[in-house]
C-alpha positions, -999 to 999 in steps of 0.1 A, spaced: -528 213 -59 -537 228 -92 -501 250 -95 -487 214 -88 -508 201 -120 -497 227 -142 -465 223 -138 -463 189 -144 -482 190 -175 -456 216 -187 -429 197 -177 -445 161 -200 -445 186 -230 -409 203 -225 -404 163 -228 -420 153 -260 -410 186 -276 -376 172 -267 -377 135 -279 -390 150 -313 -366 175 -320 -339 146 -314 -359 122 -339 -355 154 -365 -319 161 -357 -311 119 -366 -329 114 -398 -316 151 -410 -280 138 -401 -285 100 -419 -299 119 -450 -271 139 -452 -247 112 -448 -263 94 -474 -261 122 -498 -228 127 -491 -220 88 -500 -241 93 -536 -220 121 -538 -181 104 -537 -198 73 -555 -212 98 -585 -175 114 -585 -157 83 -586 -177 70 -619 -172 103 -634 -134 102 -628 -131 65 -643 -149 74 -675 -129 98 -685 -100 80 -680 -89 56 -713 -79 18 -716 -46 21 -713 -48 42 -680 -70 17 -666 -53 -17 -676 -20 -24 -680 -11 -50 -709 11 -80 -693 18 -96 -729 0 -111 -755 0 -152 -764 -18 -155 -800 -12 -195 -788 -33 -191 -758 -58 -165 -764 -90 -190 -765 -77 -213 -741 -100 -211 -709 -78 -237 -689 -43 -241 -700 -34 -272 -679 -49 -303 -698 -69 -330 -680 -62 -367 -675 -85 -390 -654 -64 -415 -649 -37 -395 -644 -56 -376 -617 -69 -412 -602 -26 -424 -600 -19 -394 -590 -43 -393 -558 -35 -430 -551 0 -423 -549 -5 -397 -523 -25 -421 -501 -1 -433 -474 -31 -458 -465 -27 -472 -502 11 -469 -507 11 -490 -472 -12 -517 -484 3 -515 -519 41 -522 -498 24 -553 -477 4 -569 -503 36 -564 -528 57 -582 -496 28 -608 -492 32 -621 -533 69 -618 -528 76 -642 -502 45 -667 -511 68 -671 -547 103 -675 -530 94 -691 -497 80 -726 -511 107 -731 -541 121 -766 -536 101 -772 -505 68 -793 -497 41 -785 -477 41 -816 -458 76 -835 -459 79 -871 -459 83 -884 -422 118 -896 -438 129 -863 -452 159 -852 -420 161 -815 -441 126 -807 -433 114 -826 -406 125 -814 -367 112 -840 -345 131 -833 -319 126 -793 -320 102 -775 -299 69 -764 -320 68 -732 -302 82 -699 -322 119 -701 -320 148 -678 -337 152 -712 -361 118 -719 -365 102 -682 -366 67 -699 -369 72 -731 -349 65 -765 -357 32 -776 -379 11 -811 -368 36 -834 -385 69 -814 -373 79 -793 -399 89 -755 -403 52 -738 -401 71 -710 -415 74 -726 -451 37 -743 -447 21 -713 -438 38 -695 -475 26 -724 -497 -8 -720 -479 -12 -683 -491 6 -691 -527 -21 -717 -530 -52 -697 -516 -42 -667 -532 -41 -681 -567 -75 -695 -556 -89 -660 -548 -77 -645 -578 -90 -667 -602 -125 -670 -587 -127 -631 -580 -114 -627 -619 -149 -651 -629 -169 -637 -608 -159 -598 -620 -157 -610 -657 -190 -626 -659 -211 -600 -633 -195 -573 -654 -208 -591 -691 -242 -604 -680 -251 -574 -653 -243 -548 -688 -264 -563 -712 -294 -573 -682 -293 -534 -680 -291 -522 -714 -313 -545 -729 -346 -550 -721 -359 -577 -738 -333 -597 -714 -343 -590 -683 -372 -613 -675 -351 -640 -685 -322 -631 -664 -345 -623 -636 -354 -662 -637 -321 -674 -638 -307 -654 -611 -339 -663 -585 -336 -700 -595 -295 -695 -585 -306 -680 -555 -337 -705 -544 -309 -728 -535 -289 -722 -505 -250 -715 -523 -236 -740 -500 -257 -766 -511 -251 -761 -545 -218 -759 -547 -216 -795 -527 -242 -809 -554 -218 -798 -583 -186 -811 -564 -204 -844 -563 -219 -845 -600 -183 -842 -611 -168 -868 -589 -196 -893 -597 -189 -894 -627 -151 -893 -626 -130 -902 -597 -102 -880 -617 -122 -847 -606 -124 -857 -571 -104 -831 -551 -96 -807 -581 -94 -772 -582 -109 -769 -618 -143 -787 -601 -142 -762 -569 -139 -735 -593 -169 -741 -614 -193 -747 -586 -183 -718 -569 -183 -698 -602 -219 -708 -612 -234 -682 -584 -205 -661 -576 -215 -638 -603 -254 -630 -592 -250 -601 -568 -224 -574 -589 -246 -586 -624 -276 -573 -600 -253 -543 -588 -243 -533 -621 -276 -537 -640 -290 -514 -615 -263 -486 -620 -265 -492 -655 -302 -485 -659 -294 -453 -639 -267 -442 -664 -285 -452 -690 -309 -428 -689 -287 -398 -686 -289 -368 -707 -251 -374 -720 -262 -410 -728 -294 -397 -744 -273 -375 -766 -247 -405 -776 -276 -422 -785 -293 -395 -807 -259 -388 -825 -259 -427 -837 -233 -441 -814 -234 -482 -811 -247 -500 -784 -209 -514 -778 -198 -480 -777 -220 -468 -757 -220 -496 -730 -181 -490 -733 -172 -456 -729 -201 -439 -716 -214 -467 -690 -183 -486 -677 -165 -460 -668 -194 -450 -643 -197 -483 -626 -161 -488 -617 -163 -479 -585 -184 -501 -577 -169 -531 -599 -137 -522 -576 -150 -526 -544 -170 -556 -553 -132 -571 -561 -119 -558 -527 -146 -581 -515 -143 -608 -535 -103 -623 -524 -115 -629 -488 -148 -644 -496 -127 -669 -519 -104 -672 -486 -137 -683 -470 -146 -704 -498 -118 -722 -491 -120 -728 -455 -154 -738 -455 -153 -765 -483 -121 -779 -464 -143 -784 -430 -172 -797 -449 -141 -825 -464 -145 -810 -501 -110 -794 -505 -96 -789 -536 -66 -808 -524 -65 -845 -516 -55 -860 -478 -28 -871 -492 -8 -848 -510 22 -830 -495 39 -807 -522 11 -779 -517 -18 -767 -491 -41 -738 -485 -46 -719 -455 -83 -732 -453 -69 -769 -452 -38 -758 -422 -67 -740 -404 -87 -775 -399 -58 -795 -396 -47 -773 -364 -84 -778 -354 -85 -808 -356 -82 -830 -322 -79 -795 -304 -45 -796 -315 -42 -755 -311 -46 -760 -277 -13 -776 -268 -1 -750 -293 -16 -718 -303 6 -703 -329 -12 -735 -351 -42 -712 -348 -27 -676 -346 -7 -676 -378 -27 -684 -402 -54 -665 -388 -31 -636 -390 -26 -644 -427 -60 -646 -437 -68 -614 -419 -38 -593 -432 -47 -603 -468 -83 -600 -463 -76 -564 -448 -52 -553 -470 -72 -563 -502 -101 -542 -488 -83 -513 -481 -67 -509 -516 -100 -519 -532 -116 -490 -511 -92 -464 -518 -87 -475 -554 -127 -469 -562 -131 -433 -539 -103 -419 -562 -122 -432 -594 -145 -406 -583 -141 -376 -607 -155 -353 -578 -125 -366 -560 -101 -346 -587 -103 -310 -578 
């Protein structure tokens, strides 16, 4: 029992003996290895400093022109932001429909009325079928004439509508939202205003002004110059919020800061250092603003406040064919009443805020690289 004893404890130490002489053997061989790395390192930095300039470049030309130039290609933001857009298939797309859209609301109507006289045999088919046919592409409207043509004056009408409210609304937000942010003595008044505009439900006041106007002259009753003013007298309130806010955040800039110590003017400086920062934003508020005018239109038409009288038949608005077709459920017996002009609305609405949106991610300068 003991021989068996003794020779295991031999055998344990043969091991350990072993394990360290392996241990010894690998860090002698990783210090060597490592000297042997210092060693081609040390002899490759002694070979390049004795060599000269001319062995270790090689001269390509000299440009006394360009020699302090760090970027030789010049800049351009707008030319960058074109540039960009005209890549964008989605914007060259929408550019191509809403181009196709002005086109044929200018040529369709000329020497045509909305709503012929019921005496009129060149634009009245009683006798035709008010479904879509390969003479009447559109079908019939309510009173039997081409939908085709009504459906064009419609959008000339509502489109000159939306552009001149969305053109208010961006002009004033864009004035009163630059100095509410710049100047500070301003804003409690503003601050008034705008929560006494917004106390009132816009609906409501827009109705109220429609009637002030027509109560005091039958003249105004159903005119677009009376529509517009209501509609004008709030439309402004939320991008003048919008822009005061981003102007109080560029204001305070160190770039701004630094305009402002060298002596710049307040014009200036709302001008070139603070517009240019907000229009993204005063872009995509104008994507939004030609199908809330659309709206505008359709909803004053329901409540009976169009901008265009019962009675007249050389123009129309899509807002006014929409309630006429909904009128007596006359969609039912015909859809394409309903269809097209929905179709209309939505293609403009979509194509406006497509362009709008791709028009203010490329005014992005991060978006020029």
């Amino acid at each position: 029992m003991s021989l068996f004893e003794n020779r295991e404890n031999d055998f344990e130490f043969d091991a350990d003996d072993q394990v360290h002489t392996i241990e010894e053997n690998f860090s002698k061989k990783q210090i060597v290895e490592a000297v042997d790395d210092r060693v081609v390192d040390l002899k490759k930095k002694l070979e390049i400093a004795h060599l000269t300039e001319s062995e270790l470049f090689t001269l390509v030309g000299v440009n006394k022109n360009e020699g302090e130039t760090i970027n030789p290609h010049s800049y351009s933001y707008w030319g960058s932001v074109f540039g960009l857009l005209f890549k964008s298939k989605v914007f060259i797309v929408c550019a191509i429909l809403f181009l196709a859209i002005i086109a044929l609301s200018i040529i369709v109507p000329i020497g045509k009325n909305a709503w012929p006289l019921p005496d009129d045999p060149t634009q009245v088919f009683p006798d035709a079928s008010k479904a879509p046919s390969m003479s009447h592409w559109f079908g019939l409207g309510v009173y039997g004439e081409d939908y085709w043509t009504t459906i064009w004056i419609g959008t000339s009408v509502t489109l000159l509508f939306a552009i001149i409210i969305a053109s208010i609304q961006i002009l004033i937000g864009i004035i009163i939202g630059s100095i509410w942010g710049y100047n500070k003595k301003l804003d409690i008044a503003f601050i008034e205003v705008t929560r006494f505009l917004t106390l009132i439900p816009t609906l409501v006041l827009w109705l109220i002004v429609i009637l002030l106007f027509t109560s005091s002259d039958p003249k105004w009753k159903n005119s677009m110059f009376v529509v517009i003013i209501a509609v004008s007298i709030t439309s402004w309130v939320a991008l003048a919020s919008t822009i005061r806010v981003q102007v109080m955040l560029v204001k305070n800039t160190e770039y701004n800061t630094a305009s402002i110590t060298l002596g710049s003017s307040g014009r200036k400086i709302v001008t070139k250092n603070i517009l240019p920062r907000i229009l993204p934003v005063i872009v995509q508020t104008a994507s939004f603003s030609i199908p809330n005018a659309i709206a505008i239109d359709s909803t004053l038409n329901y409540f009976g406040f169009s901008f265009l009288s019962a009675g007249e038949r050389k123009y129309t608005s899509l807002g006014k064919i929409l309630n006429l077709s909904l009128a007596d459920n006359k969609w039912e017996a015909n859809p394409s009443l309903l269809i097209f002009p929905l179709i209309m609305i939505a293609l403009i609405s979509i194509v406006f805020f497509l362009i709008g949106k791709t028009f203010a991610d490329y005014l992005d300068p991060k978006t020029h690289r």
